[in-house]
C-alpha positions in Angstrom: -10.9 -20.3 8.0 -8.8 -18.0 10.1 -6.2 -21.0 10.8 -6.2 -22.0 7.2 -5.6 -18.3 5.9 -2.8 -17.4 8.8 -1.2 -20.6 9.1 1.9 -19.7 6.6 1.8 -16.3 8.5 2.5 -18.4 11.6 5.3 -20.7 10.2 7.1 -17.4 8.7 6.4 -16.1 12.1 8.0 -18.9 14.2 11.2 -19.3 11.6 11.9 -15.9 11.6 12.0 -15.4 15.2 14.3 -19.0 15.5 16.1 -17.7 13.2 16.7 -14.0 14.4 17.4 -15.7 18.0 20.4 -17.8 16.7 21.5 -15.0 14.8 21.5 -12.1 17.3 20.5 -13.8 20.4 17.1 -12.7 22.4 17.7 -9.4 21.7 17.3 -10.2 17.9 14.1 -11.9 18.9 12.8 -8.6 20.6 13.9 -6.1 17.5 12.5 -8.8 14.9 8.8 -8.5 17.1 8.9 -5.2 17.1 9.4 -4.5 13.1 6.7 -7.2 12.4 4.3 -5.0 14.5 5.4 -1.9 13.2 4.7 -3.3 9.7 1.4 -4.6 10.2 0.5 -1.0 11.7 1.6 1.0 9.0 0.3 -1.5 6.0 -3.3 -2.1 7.0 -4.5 0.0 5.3 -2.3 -1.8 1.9 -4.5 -4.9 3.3 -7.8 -3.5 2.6 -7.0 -1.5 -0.2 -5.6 -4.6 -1.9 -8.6 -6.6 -0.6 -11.0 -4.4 -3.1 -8.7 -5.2 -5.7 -8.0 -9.1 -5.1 -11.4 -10.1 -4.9 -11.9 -9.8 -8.9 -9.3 -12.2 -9.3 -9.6 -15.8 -9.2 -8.7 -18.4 -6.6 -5.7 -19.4 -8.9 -4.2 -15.6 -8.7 -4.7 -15.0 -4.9 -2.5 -18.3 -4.0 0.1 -16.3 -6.6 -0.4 -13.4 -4.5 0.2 -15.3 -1.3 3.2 -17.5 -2.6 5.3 -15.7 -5.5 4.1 -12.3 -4.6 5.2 -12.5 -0.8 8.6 -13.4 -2.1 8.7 -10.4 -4.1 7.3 -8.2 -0.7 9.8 -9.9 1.5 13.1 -10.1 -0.8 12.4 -7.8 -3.1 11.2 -4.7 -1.0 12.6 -5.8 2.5 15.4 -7.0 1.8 16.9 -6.2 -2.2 15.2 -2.9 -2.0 17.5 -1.2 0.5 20.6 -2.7 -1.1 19.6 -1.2 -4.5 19.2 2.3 -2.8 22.7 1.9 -1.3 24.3 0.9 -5.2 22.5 3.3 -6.8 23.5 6.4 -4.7 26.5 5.4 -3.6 27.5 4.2 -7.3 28.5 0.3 -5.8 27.9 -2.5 -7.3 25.1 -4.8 -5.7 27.8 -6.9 -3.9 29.5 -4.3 -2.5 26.3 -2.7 -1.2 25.2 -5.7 0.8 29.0 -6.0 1.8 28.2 -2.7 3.1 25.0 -3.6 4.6 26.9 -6.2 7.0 30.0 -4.6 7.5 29.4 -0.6 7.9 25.5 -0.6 9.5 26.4 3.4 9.9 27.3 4.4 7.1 24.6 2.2 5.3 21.8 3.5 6.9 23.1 7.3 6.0 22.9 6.1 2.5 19.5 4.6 2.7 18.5 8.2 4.7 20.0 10.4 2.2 18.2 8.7 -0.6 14.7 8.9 1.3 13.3 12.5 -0.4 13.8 10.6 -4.0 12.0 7.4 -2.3 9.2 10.0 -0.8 8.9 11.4 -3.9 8.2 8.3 -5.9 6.0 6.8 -3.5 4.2 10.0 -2.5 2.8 10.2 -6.4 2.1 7.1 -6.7 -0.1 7.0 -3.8 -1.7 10.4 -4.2 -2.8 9.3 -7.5 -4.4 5.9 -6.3 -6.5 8.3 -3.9 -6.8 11.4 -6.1 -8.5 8.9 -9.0 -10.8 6.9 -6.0 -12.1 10.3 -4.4 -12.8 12.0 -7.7 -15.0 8.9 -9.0 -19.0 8.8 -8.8 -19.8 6.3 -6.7 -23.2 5.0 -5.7 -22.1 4.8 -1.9 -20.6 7.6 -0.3 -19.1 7.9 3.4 -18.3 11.5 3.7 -21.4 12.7 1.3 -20.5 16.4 2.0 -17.5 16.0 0.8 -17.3 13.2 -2.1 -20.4 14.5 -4.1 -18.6 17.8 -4.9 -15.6 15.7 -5.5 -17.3 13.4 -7.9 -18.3 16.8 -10.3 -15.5 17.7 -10.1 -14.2 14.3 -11.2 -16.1 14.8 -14.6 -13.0 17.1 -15.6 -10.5 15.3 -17.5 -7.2 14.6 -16.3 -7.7 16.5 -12.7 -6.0 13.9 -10.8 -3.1 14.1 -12.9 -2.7 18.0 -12.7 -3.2 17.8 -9.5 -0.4 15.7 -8.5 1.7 17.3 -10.9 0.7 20.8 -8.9 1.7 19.2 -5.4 5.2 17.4 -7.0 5.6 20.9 -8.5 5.4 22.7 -5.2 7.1 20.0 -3.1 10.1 19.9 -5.3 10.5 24.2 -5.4 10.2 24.5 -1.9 12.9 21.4 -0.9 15.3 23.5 -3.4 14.2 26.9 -1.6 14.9 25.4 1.8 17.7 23.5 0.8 19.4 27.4 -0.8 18.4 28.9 2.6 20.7 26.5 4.5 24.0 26.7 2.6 22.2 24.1 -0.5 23.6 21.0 0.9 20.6 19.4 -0.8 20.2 21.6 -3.9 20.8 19.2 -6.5 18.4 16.7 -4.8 15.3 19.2 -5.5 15.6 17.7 -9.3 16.1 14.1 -8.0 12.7 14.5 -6.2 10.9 15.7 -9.1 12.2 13.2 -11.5 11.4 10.2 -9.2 7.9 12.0 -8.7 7.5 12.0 -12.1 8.1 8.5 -12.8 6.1 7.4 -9.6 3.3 9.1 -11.5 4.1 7.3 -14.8 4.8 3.9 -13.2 1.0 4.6 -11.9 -0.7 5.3 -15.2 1.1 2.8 -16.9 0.5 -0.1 -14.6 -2.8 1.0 -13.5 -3.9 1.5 -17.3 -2.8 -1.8 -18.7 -4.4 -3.2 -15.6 -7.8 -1.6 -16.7 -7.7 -1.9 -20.4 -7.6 -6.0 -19.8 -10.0 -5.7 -17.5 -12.6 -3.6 -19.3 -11.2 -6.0 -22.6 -12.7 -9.2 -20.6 -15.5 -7.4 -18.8 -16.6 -6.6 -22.7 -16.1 -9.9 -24.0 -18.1 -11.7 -21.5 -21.0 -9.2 -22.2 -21.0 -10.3 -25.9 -19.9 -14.0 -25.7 -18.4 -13.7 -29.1 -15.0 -15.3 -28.2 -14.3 -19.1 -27.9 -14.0 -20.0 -23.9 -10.0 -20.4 -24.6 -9.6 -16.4 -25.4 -11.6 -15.6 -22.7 -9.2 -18.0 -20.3 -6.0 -15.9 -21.9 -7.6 -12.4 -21.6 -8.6 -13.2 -18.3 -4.8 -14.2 -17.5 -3.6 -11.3 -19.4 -6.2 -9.1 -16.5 -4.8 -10.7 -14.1 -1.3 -10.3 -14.4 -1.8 -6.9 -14.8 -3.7 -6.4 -11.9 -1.3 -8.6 -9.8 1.7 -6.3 -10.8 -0.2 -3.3 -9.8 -0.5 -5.1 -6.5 3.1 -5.4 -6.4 3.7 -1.9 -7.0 0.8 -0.4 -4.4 2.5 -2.8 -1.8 5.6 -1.3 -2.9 4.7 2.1 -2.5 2.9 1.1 0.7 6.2 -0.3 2.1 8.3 2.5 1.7 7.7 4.0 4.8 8.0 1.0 6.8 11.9 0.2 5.1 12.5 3.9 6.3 11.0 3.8 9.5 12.4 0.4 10.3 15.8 2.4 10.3 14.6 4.3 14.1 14.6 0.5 15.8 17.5 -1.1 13.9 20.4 -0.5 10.9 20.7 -4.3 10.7 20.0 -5.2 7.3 19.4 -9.4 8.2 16.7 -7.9 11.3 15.2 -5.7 9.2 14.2 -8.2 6.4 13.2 -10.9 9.2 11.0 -8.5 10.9 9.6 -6.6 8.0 9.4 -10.2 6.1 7.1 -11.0 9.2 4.4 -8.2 8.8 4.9 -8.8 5.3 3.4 -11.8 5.7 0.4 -11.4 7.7 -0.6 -8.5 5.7 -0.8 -10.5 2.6 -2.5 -13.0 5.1 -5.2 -10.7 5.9 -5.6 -9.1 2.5 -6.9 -12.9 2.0 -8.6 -13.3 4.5 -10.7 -10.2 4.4 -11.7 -11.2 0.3 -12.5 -14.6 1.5 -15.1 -13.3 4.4 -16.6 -10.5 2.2 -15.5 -8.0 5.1 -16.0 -5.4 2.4 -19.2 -6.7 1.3 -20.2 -6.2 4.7 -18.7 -3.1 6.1 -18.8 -0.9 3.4 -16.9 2.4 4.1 -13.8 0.3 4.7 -12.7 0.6 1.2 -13.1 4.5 1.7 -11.1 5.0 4.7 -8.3 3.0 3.5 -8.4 5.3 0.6 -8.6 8.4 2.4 -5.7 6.8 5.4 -3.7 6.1 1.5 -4.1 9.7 0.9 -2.9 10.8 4.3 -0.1 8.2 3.6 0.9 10.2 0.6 0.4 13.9 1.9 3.1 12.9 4.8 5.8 11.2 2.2 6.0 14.3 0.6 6.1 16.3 3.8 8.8 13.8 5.0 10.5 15.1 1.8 11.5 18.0 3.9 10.8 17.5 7.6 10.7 14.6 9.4 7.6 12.9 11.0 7.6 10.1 13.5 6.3 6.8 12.4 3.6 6.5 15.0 1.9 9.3 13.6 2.0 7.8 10.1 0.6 4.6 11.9 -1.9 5.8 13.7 -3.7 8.1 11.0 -4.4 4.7 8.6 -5.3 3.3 12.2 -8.0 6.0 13.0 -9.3 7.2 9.3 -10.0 2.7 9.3 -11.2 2.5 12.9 -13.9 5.4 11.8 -14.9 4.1 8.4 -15.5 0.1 10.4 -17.3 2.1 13.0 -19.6 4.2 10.5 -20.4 0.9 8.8 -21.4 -0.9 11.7 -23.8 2.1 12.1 -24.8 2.1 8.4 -25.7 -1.6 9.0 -27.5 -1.4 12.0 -29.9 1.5 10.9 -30.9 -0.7 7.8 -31.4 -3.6 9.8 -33.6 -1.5 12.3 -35.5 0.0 8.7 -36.0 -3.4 7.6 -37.2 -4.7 10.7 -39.4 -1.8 10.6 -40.7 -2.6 7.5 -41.7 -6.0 7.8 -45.5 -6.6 7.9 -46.9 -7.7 11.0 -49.0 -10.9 10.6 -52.4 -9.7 12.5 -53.0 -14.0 12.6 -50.9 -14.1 15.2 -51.7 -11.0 17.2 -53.6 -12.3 20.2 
């Protein structure tokens, strides 16, 4: 299973370093390890977040997310995304951007850079609302009880996640322009910019996340009632799908912003970064499958939490990063630890109601000598 589910993580693997050794030599080789790592750090968490939500799709949809929606992570974020930053802010057209890309590294990555509070911004809502929506919902099983029962009351309010974020994005954006007015407003007119792209991070979220559930509540209701034919149940079913599949795209989106950024501190080479990020790419997707295919979340039941709570932390430091910066390793490492905990406290979880149930078992007084 493990061989079967890795084994176009491997190939990627092996072509990608080939290839970044005959393009940049062994040092290439070295860079392009060291991105794929730093990926697969930062986007665990995207792995078992997307794991909760790829295994209420059919086998059919998971190849899709392994074949067309890898090329979408690898050429579309990795490697298109960047370029489209540089056009956009600095009004090219796409082929001057990745003329650019190969030809002024420097000045590229200052583009990319200046464009990250805008970035932060859009990925920052996005997230916070993923989180914001998962913490405030009653669920029958709770890690932190202290702390997610009051949340789940509080839940009951309508439209608290959403005035929420709009609170944070309000109080992110007026402090960047205060900050940016105290030191000669170099950055002035980008307090807008963030608020705007925090805005539509938020409405990309509802959107995508809506349509997603309003097929999948459609099909849930329909298979309650049986009153379709089987073919309209097949094409609402398709319908859910797709829609959760491009909010999959999106959450890995949002998920890889801080890894295009990041990748910036080891490299400004545009063909390394999309090798090595490609890479990590991959075997997150890889494991996303592998974990739905296991039932690791079946099984260890506060994973789902901590990746939700190591998504929230994820979105508390892109808005931060709005403003100050924060090193990558610390963004890695929180996803690592809130996970490590929550695989920990269901190993516990799992062990006590084995003990209870071992407990409980009658003891056949036949057999007692």
């Amino acid at each position: 299973m493990l061989l079967k589910t890795f084994r176009w993580s491997f190939a990627v693997t092996a072509l990608g370093l080939a290839l970044g050794v005959w393009y940049g030599g062994w040092t290439a080789f070295g860079v392009i390890a060291i991105l794929a790592v730093l990926e697969i750090s930062l986007s665990f968490d995207n792995a078992v977040v997307n794991a909760g939500i790829l295994k209420r799709m059919s086998a059919f949809w998971q190849k899709i997310f392994l074949t067309v929606g890898v090329l979408i992570a690898v050429f579309g974020m990795r490697l298109a995304f960047p370029v489209v930053i540089v056009a956009v802010t600095a009004k090219k057209n796409p082929i001057d951007a990745v003329d650019l890309a190969l030809t002024d590294k420097d000045r590229y990555q200052q583009l990319v850079t200046d464009a990250h509070p805008s970035i932060a911004a859009f990925g920052g809502m996005f997230l916070l609302m993923i989180f914001l929506d998962f913490i405030f919902e009653d669920r029958d099983i709770k890690w932190l009880g202290w702390l997610e029962r009051p949340l789940a009351k509080l839940g009951k309010v309508d439209m608290l996640s959403v005035c929420i974020a709009l609170i944070v994005l309000l109080i992110t954006s007026f402090t960047f322009a205060a900050h940016a007015h105290q030191h000669g407003g170099a950055h002035a007119d980008k307090a807008q910019t963030v608020l705007v792209s925090g805005i539509a991070g938020l409405i990309t979220y509802m959107i995508v996340g809506g349509l997603s559930g309003f097929f999948e509540n459609r099909l849930e209701a329909e298979e309650e009632r049986e009153r379709e034919s089987d073919r309209s149940a097949v094409v609402l079913a398709g319908q859910a799908a797709f829609f959760m599949f491009l909010y999959l795209e999106v959450l890995d989106a949002s998920f890889s912003f801080d890894g295009v950024i990041g990748a910036f501190a080891i490299t400004n080479d545009i063909v390394l970064m999309a090798l090595g990020l490609g890479i990590g790419a991959m075997y997150v997707r890889s494991l996303t499958v592998y974990l739905v295919r296991q039932g690791t979340l079946d099984d260890y039941v506060y994973l789902e939490h901590g990746a939700h709570y190591a998504i929230g932390a994820l979105a508390v430091i892109l808005m931060v990063t709005i403003q100050y910066q924060i090193n990558e390793v610390i963004t890695g490492l929180v996803g690592v630890i809130l996970i490590g905990w929550s695989f920990w406290s269901s190993v516990r979880r799992n062990r006590a109601l084995a003990e209870e149930e071992g407990a409980a078992e009658p003891v056949d007084t036949a057999k007692v000598p």
